[in-house]
C-alpha positions as CSV (number, residue, x, y, z in Angstrom):
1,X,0.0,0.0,0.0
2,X,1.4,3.6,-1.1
3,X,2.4,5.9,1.5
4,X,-0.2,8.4,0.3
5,X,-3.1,5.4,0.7
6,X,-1.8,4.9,4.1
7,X,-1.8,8.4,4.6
8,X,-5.6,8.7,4.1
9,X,-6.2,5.5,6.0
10,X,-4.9,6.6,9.2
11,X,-6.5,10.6,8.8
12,X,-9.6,8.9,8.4
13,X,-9.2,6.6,11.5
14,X,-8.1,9.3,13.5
15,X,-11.4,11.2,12.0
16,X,-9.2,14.0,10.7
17,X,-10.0,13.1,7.3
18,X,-11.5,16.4,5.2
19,X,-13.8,16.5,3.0
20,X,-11.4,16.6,0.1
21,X,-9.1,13.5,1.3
22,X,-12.8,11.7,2.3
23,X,-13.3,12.1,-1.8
24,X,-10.0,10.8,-2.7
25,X,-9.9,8.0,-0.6
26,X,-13.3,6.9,-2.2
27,X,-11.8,7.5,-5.6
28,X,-9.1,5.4,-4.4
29,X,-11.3,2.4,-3.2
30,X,-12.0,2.4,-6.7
31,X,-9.2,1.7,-8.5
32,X,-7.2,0.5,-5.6
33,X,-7.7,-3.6,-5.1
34,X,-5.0,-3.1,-2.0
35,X,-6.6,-0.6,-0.4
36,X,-9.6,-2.2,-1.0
37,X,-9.0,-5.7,0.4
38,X,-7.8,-3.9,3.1
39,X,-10.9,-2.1,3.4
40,X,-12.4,-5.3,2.9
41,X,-10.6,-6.9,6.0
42,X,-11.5,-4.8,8.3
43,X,-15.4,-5.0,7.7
44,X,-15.2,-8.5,8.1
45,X,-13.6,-7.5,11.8
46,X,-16.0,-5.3,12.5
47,X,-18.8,-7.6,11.4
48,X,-17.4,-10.0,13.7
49,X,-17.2,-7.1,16.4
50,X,-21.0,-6.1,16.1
51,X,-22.1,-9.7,16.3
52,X,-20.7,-9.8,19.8
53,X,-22.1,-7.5,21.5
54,X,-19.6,-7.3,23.9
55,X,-18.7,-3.0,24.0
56,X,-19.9,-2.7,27.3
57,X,-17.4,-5.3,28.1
58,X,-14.2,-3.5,26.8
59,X,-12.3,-1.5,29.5
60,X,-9.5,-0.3,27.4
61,X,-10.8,3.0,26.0
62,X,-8.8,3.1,23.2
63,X,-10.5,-0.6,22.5
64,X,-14.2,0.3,23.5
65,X,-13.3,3.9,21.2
66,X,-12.7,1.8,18.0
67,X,-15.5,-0.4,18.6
68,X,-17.9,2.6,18.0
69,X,-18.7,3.5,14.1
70,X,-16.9,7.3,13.5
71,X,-20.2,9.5,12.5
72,X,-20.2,11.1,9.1
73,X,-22.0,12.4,5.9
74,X,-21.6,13.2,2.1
75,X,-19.9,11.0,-0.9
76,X,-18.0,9.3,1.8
77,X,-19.9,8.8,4.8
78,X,-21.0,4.8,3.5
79,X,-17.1,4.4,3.7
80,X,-16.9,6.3,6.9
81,X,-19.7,4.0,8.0
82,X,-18.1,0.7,7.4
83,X,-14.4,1.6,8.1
84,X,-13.0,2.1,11.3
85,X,-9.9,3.2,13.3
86,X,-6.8,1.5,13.4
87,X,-7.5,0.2,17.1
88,X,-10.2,-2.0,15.4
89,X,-7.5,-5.0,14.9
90,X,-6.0,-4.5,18.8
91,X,-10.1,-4.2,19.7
92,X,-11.0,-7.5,17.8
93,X,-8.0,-9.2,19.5
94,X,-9.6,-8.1,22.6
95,X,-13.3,-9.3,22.0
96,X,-11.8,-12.9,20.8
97,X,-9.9,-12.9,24.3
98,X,-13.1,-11.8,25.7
99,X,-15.4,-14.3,24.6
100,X,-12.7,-17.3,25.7
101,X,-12.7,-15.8,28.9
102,X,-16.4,-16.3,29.1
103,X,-17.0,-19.5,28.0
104,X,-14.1,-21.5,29.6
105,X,-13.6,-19.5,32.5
106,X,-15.9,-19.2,35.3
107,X,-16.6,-15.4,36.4
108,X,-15.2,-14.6,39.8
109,X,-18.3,-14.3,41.1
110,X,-19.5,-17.3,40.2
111,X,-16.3,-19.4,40.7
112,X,-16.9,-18.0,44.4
113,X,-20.0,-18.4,44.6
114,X,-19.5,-22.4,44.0
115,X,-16.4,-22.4,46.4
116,X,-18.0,-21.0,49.1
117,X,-21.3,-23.3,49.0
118,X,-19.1,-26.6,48.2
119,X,-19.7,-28.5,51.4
120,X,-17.5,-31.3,53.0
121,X,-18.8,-34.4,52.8
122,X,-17.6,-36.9,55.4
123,X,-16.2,-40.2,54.6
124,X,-18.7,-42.9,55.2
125,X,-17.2,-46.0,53.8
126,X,-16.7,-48.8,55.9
127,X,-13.6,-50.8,54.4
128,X,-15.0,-54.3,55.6
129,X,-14.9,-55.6,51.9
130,X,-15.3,-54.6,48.8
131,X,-18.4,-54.7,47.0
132,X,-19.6,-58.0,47.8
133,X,-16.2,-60.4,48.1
134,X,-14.4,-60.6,50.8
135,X,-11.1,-59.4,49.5
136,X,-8.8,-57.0,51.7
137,X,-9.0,-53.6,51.0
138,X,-5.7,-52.6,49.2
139,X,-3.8,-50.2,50.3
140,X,-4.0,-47.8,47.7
141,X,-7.6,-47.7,48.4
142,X,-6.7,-46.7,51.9
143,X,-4.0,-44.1,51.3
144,X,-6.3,-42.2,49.1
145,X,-9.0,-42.1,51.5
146,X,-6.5,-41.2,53.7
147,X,-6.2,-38.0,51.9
148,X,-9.4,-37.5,51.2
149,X,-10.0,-37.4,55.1
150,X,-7.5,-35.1,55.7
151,X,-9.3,-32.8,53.1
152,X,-5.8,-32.8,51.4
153,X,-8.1,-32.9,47.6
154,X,-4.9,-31.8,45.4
155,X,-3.9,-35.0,46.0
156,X,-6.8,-36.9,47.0
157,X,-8.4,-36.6,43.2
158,X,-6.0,-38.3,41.6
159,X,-5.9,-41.0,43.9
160,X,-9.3,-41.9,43.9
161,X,-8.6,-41.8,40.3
162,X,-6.6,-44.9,40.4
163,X,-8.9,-46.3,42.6
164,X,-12.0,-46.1,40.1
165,X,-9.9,-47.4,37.1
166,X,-9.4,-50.0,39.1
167,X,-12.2,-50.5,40.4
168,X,-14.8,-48.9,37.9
169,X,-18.1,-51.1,39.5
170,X,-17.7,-49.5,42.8
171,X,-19.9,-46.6,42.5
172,X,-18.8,-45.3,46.0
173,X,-15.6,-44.5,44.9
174,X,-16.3,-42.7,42.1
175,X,-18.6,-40.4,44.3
176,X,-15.7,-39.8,46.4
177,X,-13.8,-38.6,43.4
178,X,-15.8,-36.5,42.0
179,X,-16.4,-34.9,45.3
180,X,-12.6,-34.2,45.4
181,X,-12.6,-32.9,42.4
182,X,-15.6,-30.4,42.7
183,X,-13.1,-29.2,45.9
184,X,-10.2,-29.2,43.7
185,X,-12.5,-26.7,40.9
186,X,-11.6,-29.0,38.5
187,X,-16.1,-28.8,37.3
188,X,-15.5,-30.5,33.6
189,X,-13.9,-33.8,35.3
190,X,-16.4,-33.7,38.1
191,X,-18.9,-33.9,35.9
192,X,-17.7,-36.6,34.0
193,X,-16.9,-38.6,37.7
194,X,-20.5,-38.0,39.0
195,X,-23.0,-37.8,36.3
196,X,-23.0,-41.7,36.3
197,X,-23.1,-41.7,40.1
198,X,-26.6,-39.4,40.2
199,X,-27.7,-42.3,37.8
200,X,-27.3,-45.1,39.7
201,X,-29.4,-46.5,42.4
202,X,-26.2,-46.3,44.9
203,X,-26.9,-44.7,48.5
204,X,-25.0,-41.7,47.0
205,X,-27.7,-40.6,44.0
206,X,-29.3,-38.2,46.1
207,X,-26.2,-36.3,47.6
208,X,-24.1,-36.8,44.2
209,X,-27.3,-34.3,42.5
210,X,-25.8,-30.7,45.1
211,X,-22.2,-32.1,44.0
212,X,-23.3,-32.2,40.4
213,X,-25.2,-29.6,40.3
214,X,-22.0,-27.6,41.7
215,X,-19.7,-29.1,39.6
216,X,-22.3,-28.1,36.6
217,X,-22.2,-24.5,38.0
218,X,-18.6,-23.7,37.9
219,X,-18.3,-25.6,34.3
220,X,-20.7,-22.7,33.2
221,X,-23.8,-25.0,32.5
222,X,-26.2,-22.9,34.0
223,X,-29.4,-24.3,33.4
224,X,-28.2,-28.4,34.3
225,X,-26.8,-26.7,37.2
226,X,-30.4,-24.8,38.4
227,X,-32.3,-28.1,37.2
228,X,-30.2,-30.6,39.1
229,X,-29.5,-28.8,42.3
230,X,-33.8,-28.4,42.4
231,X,-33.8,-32.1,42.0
232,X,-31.3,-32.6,44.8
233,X,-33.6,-30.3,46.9
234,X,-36.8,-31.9,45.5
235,X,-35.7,-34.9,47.1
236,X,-37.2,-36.2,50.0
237,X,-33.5,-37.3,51.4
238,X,-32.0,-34.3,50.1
239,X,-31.9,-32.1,53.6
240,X,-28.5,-31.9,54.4
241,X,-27.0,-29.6,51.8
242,X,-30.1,-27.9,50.8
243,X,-29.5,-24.3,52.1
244,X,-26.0,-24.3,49.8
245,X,-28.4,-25.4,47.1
246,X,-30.9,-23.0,47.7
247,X,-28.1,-20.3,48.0
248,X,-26.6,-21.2,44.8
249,X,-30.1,-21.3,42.7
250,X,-30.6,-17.9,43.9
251,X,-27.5,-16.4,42.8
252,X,-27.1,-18.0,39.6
Protein backbone atom coordinates (compact mmCIF):
# COMPACT_ATOMS: atom_id res chain seq x y z
CA UNK A 1 0.00 0.00 0.00
CA UNK A 2 1.38 3.62 -1.09
CA UNK A 3 2.40 5.94 1.46
CA UNK A 4 -0.23 8.41 0.34
CA UNK A 5 -3.10 5.41 0.70
CA UNK A 6 -1.79 4.86 4.13
CA UNK A 7 -1.83 8.38 4.58
CA UNK A 8 -5.56 8.66 4.11
CA UNK A 9 -6.21 5.45 6.04
CA UNK A 10 -4.90 6.58 9.24
CA UNK A 11 -6.53 10.57 8.81
CA UNK A 12 -9.65 8.86 8.41
CA UNK A 13 -9.21 6.56 11.48
CA UNK A 14 -8.09 9.30 13.46
CA UNK A 15 -11.41 11.17 12.03
CA UNK A 16 -9.24 13.97 10.65
CA UNK A 17 -9.96 13.12 7.25
CA UNK A 18 -11.46 16.37 5.23
CA UNK A 19 -13.81 16.55 3.02
CA UNK A 20 -11.40 16.64 0.06
CA UNK A 21 -9.12 13.53 1.25
CA UNK A 22 -12.83 11.70 2.30
CA UNK A 23 -13.33 12.06 -1.79
CA UNK A 24 -9.97 10.83 -2.74
CA UNK A 25 -9.89 7.95 -0.56
CA UNK A 26 -13.35 6.89 -2.16
CA UNK A 27 -11.80 7.53 -5.63
CA UNK A 28 -9.08 5.44 -4.44
CA UNK A 29 -11.27 2.44 -3.15
CA UNK A 30 -12.00 2.35 -6.68
CA UNK A 31 -9.22 1.71 -8.51
CA UNK A 32 -7.17 0.46 -5.57
CA UNK A 33 -7.72 -3.57 -5.05
CA UNK A 34 -5.04 -3.12 -2.03
CA UNK A 35 -6.62 -0.59 -0.40
CA UNK A 36 -9.56 -2.18 -0.98
CA UNK A 37 -8.96 -5.65 0.44
CA UNK A 38 -7.77 -3.93 3.14
CA UNK A 39 -10.95 -2.12 3.44
CA UNK A 40 -12.43 -5.33 2.92
CA UNK A 41 -10.58 -6.89 5.99
CA UNK A 42 -11.54 -4.79 8.32
CA UNK A 43 -15.42 -4.99 7.66
CA UNK A 44 -15.17 -8.51 8.10
CA UNK A 45 -13.57 -7.50 11.85
CA UNK A 46 -16.00 -5.26 12.45
CA UNK A 47 -18.83 -7.62 11.40
CA UNK A 48 -17.45 -9.95 13.75
CA UNK A 49 -17.19 -7.12 16.43
CA UNK A 50 -20.96 -6.05 16.08
CA UNK A 51 -22.11 -9.73 16.28
CA UNK A 52 -20.69 -9.84 19.83
CA UNK A 53 -22.10 -7.50 21.52
CA UNK A 54 -19.55 -7.34 23.92
CA UNK A 55 -18.72 -2.96 23.96
CA UNK A 56 -19.94 -2.66 27.25
CA UNK A 57 -17.39 -5.26 28.13
CA UNK A 58 -14.20 -3.53 26.77
CA UNK A 59 -12.29 -1.50 29.54
CA UNK A 60 -9.52 -0.27 27.42
CA UNK A 61 -10.83 2.97 26.00
CA UNK A 62 -8.84 3.14 23.25
CA UNK A 63 -10.52 -0.63 22.51
CA UNK A 64 -14.21 0.29 23.51
CA UNK A 65 -13.28 3.94 21.16
CA UNK A 66 -12.70 1.81 18.00
CA UNK A 67 -15.49 -0.42 18.57
CA UNK A 68 -17.92 2.59 18.00
CA UNK A 69 -18.70 3.49 14.07
CA UNK A 70 -16.91 7.31 13.54
CA UNK A 71 -20.21 9.52 12.53
CA UNK A 72 -20.20 11.08 9.07
CA UNK A 73 -22.01 12.39 5.87
CA UNK A 74 -21.64 13.23 2.11
CA UNK A 75 -19.86 11.01 -0.88
CA UNK A 76 -17.97 9.32 1.82
CA UNK A 77 -19.94 8.80 4.80
CA UNK A 78 -20.99 4.84 3.54
CA UNK A 79 -17.06 4.40 3.67
CA UNK A 80 -16.93 6.27 6.92
CA UNK A 81 -19.67 4.02 7.96
CA UNK A 82 -18.13 0.74 7.35
CA UNK A 83 -14.40 1.56 8.15
CA UNK A 84 -12.99 2.14 11.34
CA UNK A 85 -9.87 3.16 13.29
CA UNK A 86 -6.84 1.48 13.44
CA UNK A 87 -7.45 0.22 17.10
CA UNK A 88 -10.20 -2.00 15.42
CA UNK A 89 -7.49 -5.05 14.90
CA UNK A 90 -5.98 -4.54 18.85
CA UNK A 91 -10.12 -4.25 19.65
CA UNK A 92 -10.97 -7.45 17.80
CA UNK A 93 -8.02 -9.22 19.47
CA UNK A 94 -9.56 -8.08 22.63
CA UNK A 95 -13.30 -9.34 22.00
CA UNK A 96 -11.83 -12.94 20.76
CA UNK A 97 -9.91 -12.93 24.26
CA UNK A 98 -13.10 -11.83 25.73
CA UNK A 99 -15.39 -14.31 24.58
CA UNK A 100 -12.70 -17.35 25.70
CA UNK A 101 -12.73 -15.79 28.89
CA UNK A 102 -16.38 -16.32 29.11
CA UNK A 103 -17.05 -19.54 27.96
CA UNK A 104 -14.14 -21.47 29.63
CA UNK A 105 -13.64 -19.54 32.51
CA UNK A 106 -15.91 -19.20 35.34
CA UNK A 107 -16.58 -15.40 36.42
CA UNK A 108 -15.16 -14.58 39.76
CA UNK A 109 -18.27 -14.29 41.14
CA UNK A 110 -19.50 -17.33 40.17
CA UNK A 111 -16.33 -19.40 40.73
CA UNK A 112 -16.91 -17.98 44.43
CA UNK A 113 -19.98 -18.43 44.61
CA UNK A 114 -19.52 -22.36 44.04
CA UNK A 115 -16.36 -22.37 46.38
CA UNK A 116 -18.03 -20.99 49.13
CA UNK A 117 -21.34 -23.33 48.99
CA UNK A 118 -19.06 -26.57 48.18
CA UNK A 119 -19.67 -28.52 51.43
CA UNK A 120 -17.46 -31.33 53.02
CA UNK A 121 -18.83 -34.37 52.82
CA UNK A 122 -17.63 -36.92 55.45
CA UNK A 123 -16.21 -40.16 54.62
CA UNK A 124 -18.66 -42.89 55.22
CA UNK A 125 -17.24 -46.02 53.75
CA UNK A 126 -16.74 -48.78 55.86
CA UNK A 127 -13.64 -50.80 54.37
CA UNK A 128 -15.01 -54.27 55.59
CA UNK A 129 -14.90 -55.59 51.95
CA UNK A 130 -15.29 -54.64 48.76
CA UNK A 131 -18.41 -54.75 47.02
CA UNK A 132 -19.59 -58.03 47.76
CA UNK A 133 -16.22 -60.36 48.08
CA UNK A 134 -14.41 -60.63 50.75
CA UNK A 135 -11.06 -59.45 49.48
CA UNK A 136 -8.84 -57.02 51.74
CA UNK A 137 -9.03 -53.61 50.98
CA UNK A 138 -5.73 -52.65 49.20
CA UNK A 139 -3.79 -50.24 50.33
CA UNK A 140 -4.01 -47.80 47.68
CA UNK A 141 -7.62 -47.67 48.38
CA UNK A 142 -6.69 -46.67 51.88
CA UNK A 143 -4.03 -44.06 51.27
CA UNK A 144 -6.29 -42.21 49.06
CA UNK A 145 -9.00 -42.07 51.50
CA UNK A 146 -6.51 -41.17 53.69
CA UNK A 147 -6.20 -38.03 51.90
CA UNK A 148 -9.45 -37.49 51.16
CA UNK A 149 -10.00 -37.42 55.08
CA UNK A 150 -7.50 -35.12 55.66
CA UNK A 151 -9.32 -32.80 53.12
CA UNK A 152 -5.79 -32.83 51.44
CA UNK A 153 -8.14 -32.92 47.58
CA UNK A 154 -4.88 -31.85 45.37
CA UNK A 155 -3.88 -35.00 46.00
CA UNK A 156 -6.79 -36.92 47.02
CA UNK A 157 -8.38 -36.57 43.25
CA UNK A 158 -6.00 -38.30 41.62
CA UNK A 159 -5.90 -41.05 43.85
CA UNK A 160 -9.28 -41.86 43.89
CA UNK A 161 -8.62 -41.83 40.30
CA UNK A 162 -6.65 -44.89 40.38
CA UNK A 163 -8.88 -46.26 42.58
CA UNK A 164 -12.01 -46.10 40.07
CA UNK A 165 -9.90 -47.40 37.14
CA UNK A 166 -9.35 -50.01 39.11
CA UNK A 167 -12.15 -50.48 40.43
CA UNK A 168 -14.82 -48.86 37.90
CA UNK A 169 -18.06 -51.07 39.50
CA UNK A 170 -17.71 -49.53 42.83
CA UNK A 171 -19.86 -46.64 42.49
CA UNK A 172 -18.84 -45.26 46.03
CA UNK A 173 -15.56 -44.52 44.89
CA UNK A 174 -16.33 -42.68 42.11
CA UNK A 175 -18.64 -40.41 44.34
CA UNK A 176 -15.74 -39.79 46.38
CA UNK A 177 -13.76 -38.58 43.43
CA UNK A 178 -15.78 -36.47 41.96
CA UNK A 179 -16.41 -34.92 45.30
CA UNK A 180 -12.59 -34.16 45.38
CA UNK A 181 -12.64 -32.88 42.40
CA UNK A 182 -15.57 -30.37 42.73
CA UNK A 183 -13.15 -29.24 45.88
CA UNK A 184 -10.21 -29.15 43.72
CA UNK A 185 -12.52 -26.69 40.93
CA UNK A 186 -11.57 -28.98 38.51
CA UNK A 187 -16.06 -28.82 37.34
CA UNK A 188 -15.52 -30.52 33.63
CA UNK A 189 -13.91 -33.79 35.34
CA UNK A 190 -16.43 -33.65 38.15
CA UNK A 191 -18.95 -33.87 35.89
CA UNK A 192 -17.72 -36.58 34.03
CA UNK A 193 -16.90 -38.58 37.72
CA UNK A 194 -20.46 -38.04 38.97
CA UNK A 195 -23.00 -37.83 36.27
CA UNK A 196 -22.99 -41.73 36.32
CA UNK A 197 -23.11 -41.73 40.09
CA UNK A 198 -26.60 -39.39 40.19
CA UNK A 199 -27.69 -42.29 37.81
CA UNK A 200 -27.27 -45.07 39.68
CA UNK A 201 -29.37 -46.47 42.35
CA UNK A 202 -26.20 -46.33 44.92
CA UNK A 203 -26.92 -44.69 48.50
CA UNK A 204 -24.97 -41.68 47.02
CA UNK A 205 -27.66 -40.65 44.02
CA UNK A 206 -29.25 -38.18 46.07
CA UNK A 207 -26.22 -36.28 47.56
CA UNK A 208 -24.14 -36.76 44.19
CA UNK A 209 -27.27 -34.27 42.49
CA UNK A 210 -25.78 -30.74 45.10
CA UNK A 211 -22.20 -32.10 44.00
CA UNK A 212 -23.33 -32.17 40.39
CA UNK A 213 -25.19 -29.60 40.26
CA UNK A 214 -22.04 -27.56 41.72
CA UNK A 215 -19.73 -29.10 39.60
CA UNK A 216 -22.34 -28.07 36.64
CA UNK A 217 -22.22 -24.53 37.97
CA UNK A 218 -18.60 -23.74 37.89
CA UNK A 219 -18.26 -25.61 34.26
CA UNK A 220 -20.70 -22.69 33.19
CA UNK A 221 -23.76 -25.04 32.52
CA UNK A 222 -26.19 -22.95 34.04
CA UNK A 223 -29.37 -24.28 33.36
CA UNK A 224 -28.21 -28.39 34.26
CA UNK A 225 -26.85 -26.69 37.21
CA UNK A 226 -30.44 -24.83 38.39
CA UNK A 227 -32.26 -28.10 37.23
CA UNK A 228 -30.19 -30.56 39.07
CA UNK A 229 -29.50 -28.79 42.25
CA UNK A 230 -33.84 -28.41 42.40
CA UNK A 231 -33.80 -32.13 41.96
CA UNK A 232 -31.34 -32.62 44.81
CA UNK A 233 -33.63 -30.32 46.85
CA UNK A 234 -36.83 -31.88 45.45
CA UNK A 235 -35.73 -34.94 47.12
CA UNK A 236 -37.20 -36.16 50.01
CA UNK A 237 -33.46 -37.27 51.40
CA UNK A 238 -31.95 -34.28 50.05
CA UNK A 239 -31.91 -32.11 53.58
CA UNK A 240 -28.46 -31.91 54.45
CA UNK A 241 -26.96 -29.64 51.77
CA UNK A 242 -30.14 -27.85 50.79
CA UNK A 243 -29.48 -24.34 52.10
CA UNK A 244 -25.96 -24.26 49.84
CA UNK A 245 -28.36 -25.37 47.05
CA UNK A 246 -30.94 -22.97 47.69
CA UNK A 247 -28.09 -20.27 47.99
CA UNK A 248 -26.58 -21.24 44.79
CA UNK A 249 -30.10 -21.33 42.68
CA UNK A 250 -30.60 -17.92 43.93
CA UNK A 251 -27.48 -16.44 42.76
CA UNK A 252 -27.11 -18.05 39.58
Amino acid sequence: MENRSEHLLEAYFAHTLSEAESAELSALLQSDQALAAEMRFRQQIASAVQQKSLRAGIENPDWAKATIPPAGSGAGSAIKRQMWSRYLSAAAAAIVLLVVAWVYIPTGSTSNLIAEQTAVFPNKMTFKSLGQTSMAVPPEVIQAFKLYDQQNYTEAAPALEKVVTAFPDIVDYRFYWGVSLVHNHQYAEAVKALEPVSESKNDYQTVSLYYLGLAYGGNKEMDKSKMTLQKYIDATDGVTYRKQAFKVLEEL
